[in-house]
N, C-alpha and C positions, 0 to 999 in steps of 0.2 A: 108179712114178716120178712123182715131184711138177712140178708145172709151171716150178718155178723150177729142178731138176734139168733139165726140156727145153732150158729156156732158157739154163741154160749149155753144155748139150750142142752146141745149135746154135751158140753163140758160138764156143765151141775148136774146133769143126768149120770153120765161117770162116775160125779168125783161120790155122788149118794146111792151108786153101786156100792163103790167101794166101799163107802162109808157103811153101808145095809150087810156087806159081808162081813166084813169088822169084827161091826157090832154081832153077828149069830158067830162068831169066829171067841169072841168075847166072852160071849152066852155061854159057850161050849166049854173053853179054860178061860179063867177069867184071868188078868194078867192089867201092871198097871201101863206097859208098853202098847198092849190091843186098847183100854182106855184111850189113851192119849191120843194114838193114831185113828178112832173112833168120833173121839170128839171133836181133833184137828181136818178132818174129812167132812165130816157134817159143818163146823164153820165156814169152809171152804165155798159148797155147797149155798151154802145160806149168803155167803157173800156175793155169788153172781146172781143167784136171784135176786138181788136186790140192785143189780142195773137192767135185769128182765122185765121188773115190776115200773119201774122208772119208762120203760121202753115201750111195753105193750099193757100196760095196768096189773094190775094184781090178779083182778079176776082171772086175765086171760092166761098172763104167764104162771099163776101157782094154777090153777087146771090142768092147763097144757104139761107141767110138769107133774103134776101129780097121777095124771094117767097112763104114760109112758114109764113113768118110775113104778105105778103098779102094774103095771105089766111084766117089765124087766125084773122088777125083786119078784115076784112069783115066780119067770121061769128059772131064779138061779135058786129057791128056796125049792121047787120042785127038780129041777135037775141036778144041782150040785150038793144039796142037804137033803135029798129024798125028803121032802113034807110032802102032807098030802091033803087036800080040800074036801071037803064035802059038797052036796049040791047046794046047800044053801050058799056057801062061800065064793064057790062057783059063778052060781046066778048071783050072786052080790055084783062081782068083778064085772061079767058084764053089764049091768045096769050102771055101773060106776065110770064104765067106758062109756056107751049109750051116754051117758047124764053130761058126761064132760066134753062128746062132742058136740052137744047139743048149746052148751055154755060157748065155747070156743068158734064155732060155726057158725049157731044164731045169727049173731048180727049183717054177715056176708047172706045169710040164706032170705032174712026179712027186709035186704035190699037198704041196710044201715052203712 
């Protein structure tokens, strides 16, 4: 992965922070300014994954991002919105990490 590939990874990972807070910010008073800034965040989002996908494949960069972003919105839904997991939701998340480095890593690991 190239460094300007990191760097957009951590940008769309940001901007669907943001966008995941928003949206539970939304949830909470609904408002059509939280909308808009909701939506306009999640496009954002959607737009550089879409020279990630170009760059590293699909598979790898929506993986790659979709575990790092389940990580991140879990610890700001448990730390900054007190939600809370079960074990089953729990043992989901890791298996969903497990499963995505297994997709992401595979190929470096079976010498691809």
């Amino acid at each position: 992965m190239s460094i300007s590939g990191l760097l957009q990874l951590a940008a769309s990972t940001i901007i669907f922070l943001l966008a995941a807070t928003a949206a539970k910010s939304w949830a909470l008073q609904p408002g059509m300014g939280k909308l808009v800034l909701t939506l306009f965040l999640y496009s954002a989002g959607n737009l550089i994954m879409l020279r990630l996908v170009r760059e590293f494949g699909m598979a790898a960069a929506f993986s790659l991002s979709a575990v790092i972003q389940l990580i991140a919105i879990n610890v700001i839904a448990i730390l900054v919105f007190n939600e809370h997991l079960n074990a089953y939701q729990s043992g989901g998340i890791v298996l969903a990490i497990f499963a995505v480095g297994l997709i992401t890593f595979g190929p470096y690991l079976s010498g691809r």
